[in-house]
C-alpha positions as CSV (number, residue, x, y, z in Angstrom):
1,X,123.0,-52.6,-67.7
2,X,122.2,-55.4,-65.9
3,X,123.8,-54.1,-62.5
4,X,121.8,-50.6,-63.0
5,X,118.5,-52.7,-63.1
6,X,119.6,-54.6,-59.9
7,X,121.0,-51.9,-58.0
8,X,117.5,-49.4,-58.8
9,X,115.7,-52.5,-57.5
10,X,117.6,-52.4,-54.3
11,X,117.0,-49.0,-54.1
12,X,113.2,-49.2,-54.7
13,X,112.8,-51.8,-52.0
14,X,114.8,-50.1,-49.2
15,X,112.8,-46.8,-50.2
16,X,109.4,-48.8,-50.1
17,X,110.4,-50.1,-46.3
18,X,111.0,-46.8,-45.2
19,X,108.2,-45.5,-46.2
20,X,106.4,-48.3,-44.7
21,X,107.5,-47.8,-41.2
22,X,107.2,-44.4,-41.5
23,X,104.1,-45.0,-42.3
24,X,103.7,-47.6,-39.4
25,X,104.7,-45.3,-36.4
26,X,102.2,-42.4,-37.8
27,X,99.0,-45.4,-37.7
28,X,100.4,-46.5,-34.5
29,X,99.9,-43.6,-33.3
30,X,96.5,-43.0,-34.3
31,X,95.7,-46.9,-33.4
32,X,96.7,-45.8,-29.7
33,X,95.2,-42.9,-29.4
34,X,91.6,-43.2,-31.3
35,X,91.4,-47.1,-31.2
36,X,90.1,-49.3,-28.0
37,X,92.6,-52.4,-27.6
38,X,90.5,-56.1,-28.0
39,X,91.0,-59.3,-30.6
40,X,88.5,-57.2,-32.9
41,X,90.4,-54.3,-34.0
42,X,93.7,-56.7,-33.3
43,X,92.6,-58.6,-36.5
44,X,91.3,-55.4,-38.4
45,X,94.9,-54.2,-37.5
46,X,96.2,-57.5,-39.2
47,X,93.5,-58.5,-42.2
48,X,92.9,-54.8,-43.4
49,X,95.4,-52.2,-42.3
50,X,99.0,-53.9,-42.6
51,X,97.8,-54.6,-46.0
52,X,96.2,-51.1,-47.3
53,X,99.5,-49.6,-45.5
54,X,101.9,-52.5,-47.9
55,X,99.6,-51.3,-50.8
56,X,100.3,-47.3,-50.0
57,X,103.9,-48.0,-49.6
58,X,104.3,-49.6,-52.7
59,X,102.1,-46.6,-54.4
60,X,104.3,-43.8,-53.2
61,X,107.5,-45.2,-53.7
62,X,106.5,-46.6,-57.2
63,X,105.4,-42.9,-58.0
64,X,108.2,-41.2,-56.3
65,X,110.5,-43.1,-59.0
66,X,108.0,-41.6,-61.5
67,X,108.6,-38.8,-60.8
68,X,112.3,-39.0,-60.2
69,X,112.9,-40.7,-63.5
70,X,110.3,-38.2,-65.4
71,X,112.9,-35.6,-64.0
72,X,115.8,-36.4,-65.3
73,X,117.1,-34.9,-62.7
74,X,116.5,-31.6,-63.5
75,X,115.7,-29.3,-60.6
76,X,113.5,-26.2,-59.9
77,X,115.6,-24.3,-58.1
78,X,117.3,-21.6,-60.7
């Protein structure tokens, strides 16, 4: 039991980093695009939106094994 708790763990962390970059190269769009480069939105970058996007990442992959798990893996497809 103990390796199944381990091994989900794994699992849930690599899911979590890929959701994070993916959720990094859609912001870094936006940042280049809609956001004027100085120190000022450098440290908003850093203080407020590298955090909020950790949080998200965590979020979506905690509820994505919700919902997983909920499953049972059972599909919709008939």
């Amino acid at each position: 039991m103990k390796m199944k708790t381990m091994i989900e763990k794994i699992i849930y962390v690599v899911f979590t980093l890929f959701i994070f970059m993916l959720l990094w190269k859609i912001t870094s769009a936006f940042w280049e695009a809609f956001v004027p480069w100085n120190y000022k939105t450098d440290l908003i970058g850093i203080f407020v939106v590298i955090p909020a996007m950790t949080a998200a990442a965590f979020i979506l992959s905690s509820l994505s094994f919700k919902m997983i798990k909920n499953s049972g893996g059972k599909t919709s497809v008939k």
